[in-house]
LOTI-853701 format. One record per residue (C-alpha): y negated, z negated, x negated. Coordinates in steps of 0.2 Angstrom, whole numbers, padded with zeros to 4 digits, always signed. Example, Ala and Ser with C-alpha at 12.3 -4.5 7.8 and 13.67 -1.06 7.14 Angstrom:
+0022-0039-0062+0005-0036-0068
***
This chain:
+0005-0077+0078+0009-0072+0061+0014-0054+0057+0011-0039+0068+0026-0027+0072+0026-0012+0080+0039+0002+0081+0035+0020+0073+0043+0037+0079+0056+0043+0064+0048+0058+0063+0027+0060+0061+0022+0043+0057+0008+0035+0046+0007+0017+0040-0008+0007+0040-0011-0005+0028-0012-0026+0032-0024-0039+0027-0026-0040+0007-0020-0059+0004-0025-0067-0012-0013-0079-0020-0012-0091-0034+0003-0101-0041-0003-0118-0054+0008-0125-0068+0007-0142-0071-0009-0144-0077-0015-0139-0062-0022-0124-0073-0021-0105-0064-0002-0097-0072+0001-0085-0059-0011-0073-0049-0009-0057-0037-0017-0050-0022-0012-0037-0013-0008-0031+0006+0009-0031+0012+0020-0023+0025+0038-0024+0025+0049-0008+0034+0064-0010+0044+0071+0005+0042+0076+0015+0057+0081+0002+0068+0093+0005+0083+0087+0023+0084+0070+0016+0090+0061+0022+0073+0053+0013+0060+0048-0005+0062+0032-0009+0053+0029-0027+0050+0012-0033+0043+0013-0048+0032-0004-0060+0037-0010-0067+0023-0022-0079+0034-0005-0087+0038+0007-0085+0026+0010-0098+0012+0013-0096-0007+0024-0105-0017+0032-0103-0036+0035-0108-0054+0027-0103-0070+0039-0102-0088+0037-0093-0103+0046-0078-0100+0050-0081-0082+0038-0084-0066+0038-0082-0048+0030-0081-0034+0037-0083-0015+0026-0078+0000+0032-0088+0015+0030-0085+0031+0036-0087+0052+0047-0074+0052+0052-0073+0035+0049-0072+0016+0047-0061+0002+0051-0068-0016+0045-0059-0033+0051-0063-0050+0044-0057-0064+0049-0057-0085+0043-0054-0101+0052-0040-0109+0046-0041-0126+0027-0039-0125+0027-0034-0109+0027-0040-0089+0042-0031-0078+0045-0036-0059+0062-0040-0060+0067-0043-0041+0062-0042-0025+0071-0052-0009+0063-0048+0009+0071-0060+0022+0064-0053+0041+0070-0061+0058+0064-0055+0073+0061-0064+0089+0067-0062+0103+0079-0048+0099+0089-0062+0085+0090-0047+0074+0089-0052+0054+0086-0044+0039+0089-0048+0021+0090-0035+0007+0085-0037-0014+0079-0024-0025+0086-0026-0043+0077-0016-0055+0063-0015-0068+0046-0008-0062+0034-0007-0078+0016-0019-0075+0008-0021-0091+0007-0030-0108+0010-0048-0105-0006-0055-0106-0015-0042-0096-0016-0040-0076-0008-0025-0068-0019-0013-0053-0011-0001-0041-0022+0004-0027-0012+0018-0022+0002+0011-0008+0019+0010-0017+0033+0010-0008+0051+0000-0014+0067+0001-0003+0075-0016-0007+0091-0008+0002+0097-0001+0016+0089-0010+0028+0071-0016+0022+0056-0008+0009+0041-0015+0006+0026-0006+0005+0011-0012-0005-0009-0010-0006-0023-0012-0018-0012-0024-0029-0017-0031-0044-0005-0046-0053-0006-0054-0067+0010-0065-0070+0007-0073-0088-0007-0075-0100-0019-0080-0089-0035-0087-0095-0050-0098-0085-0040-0094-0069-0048-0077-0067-0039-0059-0071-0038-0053-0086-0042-0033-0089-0029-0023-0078-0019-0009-0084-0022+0004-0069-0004+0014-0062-0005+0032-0063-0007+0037-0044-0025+0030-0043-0029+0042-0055-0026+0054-0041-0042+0059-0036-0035+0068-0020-0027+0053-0013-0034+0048+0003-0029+0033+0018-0028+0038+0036-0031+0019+0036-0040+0009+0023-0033-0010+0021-0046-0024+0025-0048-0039+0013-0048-0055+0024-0060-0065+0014-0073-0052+0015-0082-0043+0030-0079-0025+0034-0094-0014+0032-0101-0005+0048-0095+0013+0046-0110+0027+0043-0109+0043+0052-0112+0061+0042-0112+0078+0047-0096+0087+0042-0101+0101+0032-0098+0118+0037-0082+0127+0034-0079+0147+0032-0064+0156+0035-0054+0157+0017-0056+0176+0010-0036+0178+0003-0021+0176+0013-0011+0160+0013+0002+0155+0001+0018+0159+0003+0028+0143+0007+0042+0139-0006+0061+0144+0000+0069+0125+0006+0081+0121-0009+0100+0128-0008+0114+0114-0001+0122+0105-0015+0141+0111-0016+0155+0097-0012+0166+0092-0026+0185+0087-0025+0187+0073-0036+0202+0058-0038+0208+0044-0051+0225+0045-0058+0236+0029-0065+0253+0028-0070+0256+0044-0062+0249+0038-0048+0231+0043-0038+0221+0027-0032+0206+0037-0027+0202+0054-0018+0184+0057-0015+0177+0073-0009+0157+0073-0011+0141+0083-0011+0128+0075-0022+0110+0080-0024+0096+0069-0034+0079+0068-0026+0065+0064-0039+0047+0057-0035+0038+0058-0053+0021+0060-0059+0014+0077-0063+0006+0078-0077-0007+0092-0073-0012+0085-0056-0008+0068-0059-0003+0067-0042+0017+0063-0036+0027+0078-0034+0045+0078-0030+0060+0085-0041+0077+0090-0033+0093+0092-0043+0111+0098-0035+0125+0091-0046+0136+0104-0050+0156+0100-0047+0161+0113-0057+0153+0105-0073+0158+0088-0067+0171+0077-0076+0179+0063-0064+0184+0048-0074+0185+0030-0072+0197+0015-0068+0211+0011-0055+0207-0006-0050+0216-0016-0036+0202-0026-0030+0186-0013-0036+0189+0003-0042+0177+0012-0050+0175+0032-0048+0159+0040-0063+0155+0058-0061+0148+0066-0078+0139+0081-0079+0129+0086-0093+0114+0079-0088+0117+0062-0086+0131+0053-0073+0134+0044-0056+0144+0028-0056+0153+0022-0039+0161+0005-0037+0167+0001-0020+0174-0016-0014+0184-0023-0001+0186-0038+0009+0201-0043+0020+0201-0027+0032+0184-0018+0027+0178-0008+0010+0165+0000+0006+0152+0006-0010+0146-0009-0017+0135-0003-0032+0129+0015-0038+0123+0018-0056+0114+0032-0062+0107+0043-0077+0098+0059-0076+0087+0068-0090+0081+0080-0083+0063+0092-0086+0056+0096-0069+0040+0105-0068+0025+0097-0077+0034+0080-0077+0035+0071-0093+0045+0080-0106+0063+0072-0108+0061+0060-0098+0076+0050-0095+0080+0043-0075+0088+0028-0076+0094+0016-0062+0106+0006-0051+0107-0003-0034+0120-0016-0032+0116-0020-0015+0124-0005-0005+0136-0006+0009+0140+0012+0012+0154+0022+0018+0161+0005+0025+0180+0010+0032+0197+0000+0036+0208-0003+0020+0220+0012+0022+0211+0023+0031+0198+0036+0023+0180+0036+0027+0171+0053+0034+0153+0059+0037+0146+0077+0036+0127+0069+0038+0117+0066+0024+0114+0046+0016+0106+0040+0002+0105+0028-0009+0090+0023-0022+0096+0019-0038+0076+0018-0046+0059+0014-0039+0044+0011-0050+0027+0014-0050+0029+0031-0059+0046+0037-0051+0060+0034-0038+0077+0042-0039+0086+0044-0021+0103+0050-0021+0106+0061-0006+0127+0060-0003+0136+0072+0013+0151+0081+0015+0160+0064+0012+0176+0062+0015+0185+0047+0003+0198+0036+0002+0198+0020-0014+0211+0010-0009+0229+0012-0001+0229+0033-0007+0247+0039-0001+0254+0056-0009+0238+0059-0016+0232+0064+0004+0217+0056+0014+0223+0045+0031+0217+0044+0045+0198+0047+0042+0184+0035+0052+0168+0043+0056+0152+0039+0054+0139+0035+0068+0128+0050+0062+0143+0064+0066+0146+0054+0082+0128+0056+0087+0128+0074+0082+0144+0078+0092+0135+0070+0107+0118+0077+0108+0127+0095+0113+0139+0088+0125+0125+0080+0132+0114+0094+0135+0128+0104+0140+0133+0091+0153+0115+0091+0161+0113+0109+0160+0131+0110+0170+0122+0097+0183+0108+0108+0186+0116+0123+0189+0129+0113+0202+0113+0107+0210+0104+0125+0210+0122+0133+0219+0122+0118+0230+0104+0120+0233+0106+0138+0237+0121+0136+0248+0113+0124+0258+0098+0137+0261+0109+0151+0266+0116+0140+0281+0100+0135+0286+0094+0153+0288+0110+0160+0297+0111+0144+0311+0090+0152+0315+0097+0167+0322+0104+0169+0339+0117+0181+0346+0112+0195+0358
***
């Protein structure tokens, strides 16, 4: 058996971390070009309203394979079920991870999963190896992230097959940061646990904190595309960024939210047939939707994003840049408009030091076929169709146990009057 999978509630649940696997990938000299250990898990995310499914890659059974260049190099982790491919460059003097493509299929449900992370996540200086203890976490796209463990990688520059000094990521400067479960390194044997006595705890002398008020709704924004006095594109939206960035006091993550204003929001773009392209500026940066369509189908293809933005002890200026070109969202027939109150999101950046995820409801939108400059008939999402259930459900059973209760109570009353006899 290679990998363990287990399904996680949506709500309340903790990873553990897998085996640590240690891999190596030789040029042709048979000398040592690329190394990395680290333990991996890949997420499936919310499947099939059954939660989170965890699946631990085995490194006792998972095969490494790749290619070693000058400025490129890669390293493929093979396995039953699946793969996951890294490539890494040099971007001047330093090592980026470029992408990152998860293929999963599970047995014996058939189901299969296969997502990509494009992006630049920061390592080190090219000729040095990169450590992250801390868990990590990349969504590579709607359906699949990959969390990763005690990591150190060094994809250039490597000398007498060993690693060279590693450039350490911020969170493990994090001395607060603990694991509800420790990973284990499957070349080594765990220790055997020692017992001490918890120390004593008093009751605090000063009353609690006052928890922060929950952040206020972004507003919806009307916005449409105009060409030769035509509209191609109406799009209603309510946009919100949320930030995970490194705290510069603390050191620790802490998460940033920003609301984009629609009444300081500039709609611009272009009307084209096959892929129009809808950017919203505001004065801190922009959002840039392209959507697609196929022969009966579209939907959001790519979203690019910029945001500079100061939130509290986060690096001064610091300039949030990203895009995901792998999205399928809002997916509707060509001439009809797509519609969903619920919240969805969409990462545009995931590094070591910060993720952007952009949190989009109140949709309703419409990029191709736009007649009289009016939404069609609007197809909804799975998430307001849930929603509309879950009350007509409970109401339905509530209205079954009453019936019973009455039916119940009727039947009781019959009894008790065929009990007495005349006189």
């Amino acid at each position: 058996m290679c990998c363990g999978v287990l399904y996680y509630p949506a709500v309340g649940w903790v990873l553990a971390a897998p085996d640590i696997g240690h891999y190596e990938i030789y040029d042709d000299d048979k000398k040592v070009c690329l190394k990395a250990q680290a333990a991996l898990q890949l997420v499936v995310n919310n499947t099939d309203d059954l939660g989170f499914l965890k699946f631990d890659i085995n490194p006792n059974v998972t095969n490494a394979s790749g290619s070693c260049l000058s400025i490129i190099s890669t390293l493929k982790l093979q396995f039953k079920e699946g793969s996951v491919l890294f490539t890494f460059a040099k971007e001047k003097t330093n090592a980026i991870l470029q992408t990152i493509t998860a293929e999963l299929s599970l047995t014996p449900s058939g189901h299969g999963y296969n997502d990509t992370f494009h992006g630049k996540i920061q390592l080190a200086p090219s000729n040095e190896s990169f450590e992250c203890h801390s868990p990590n976490t990349v969504v590579l796209g709607m359906a699949l992230s990959l969390i990763a463990w005690d990591v150190q990688v060094q994809p250039f520059g490597i000398d007498n097959g060993t690693f060279s000094p590693g450039v350490k990521c911020s969170k493990d400067f994090t001395s607060t940061t603990t694991h509800a479960t420790p990973p284990h390194n499957h070349t080594t044997h765990s220790p055997k646990p020692t017992t001490t006595s918890p120390a004593p705890t008093h009751p605090p002398t000063h009353p609690p904190p006052v928890p922060p008020a929950p952040p206020a709704a972004p507003s919806k924004g009307n916005y449409s595309l105009t060409q030769d006095n035509q509209t191609c594109l109406i799009a209603i939206l309510a946009l919100r960024l949320n930030v995970e960035y490194i705290n510069q006091s603390s050191k620790q993550v802490a998460h940033g939210i920003f609301n984009v204003d629609p009444n300081n929001t500039k709609a611009t773009g272009h009307c084209d047939p096959n892929s129009p392209v809808l950017r919203l500026t505001y004065p801190q940066g922009y959002l840039t939707f392209t959507f697609v369509k196929n022969e009966s189908k579209f939907y959001l293809h790519k979203l690019e994003g910029l945001l500079q933005h100061t939130f509290p002890n986060a690096t001064p200026h610091e300039k949030y840049v990203g895009a995901n070109s792998s999205l399928k969202l809002f997916q509707a027939s060509v001439g009809n408009s797509y519609a969903c109150m619920a919240e969805q999101y969409a990462v545009v950046n995931s590094t070591v030091n910060h993720t952007v995820r952009v949190v989009i409801s109140q949709v309703q939108l419409q990029p191709f076929n736009v007649t009289s400059s009016k939404f069609s008939t609007a197809e909804k999402c799975s998430q307001d169709t849930d929603n509309m259930l879950i009350p007509i459900i409970v109401g339905s059973v509530l209205a079954a146990l009453v019936l019973v209760v009455l039916v119940a109570y009727i039947i009781g009353k019959r009894r008790s009057h065929s009990g007495y006899q005349s006189i």
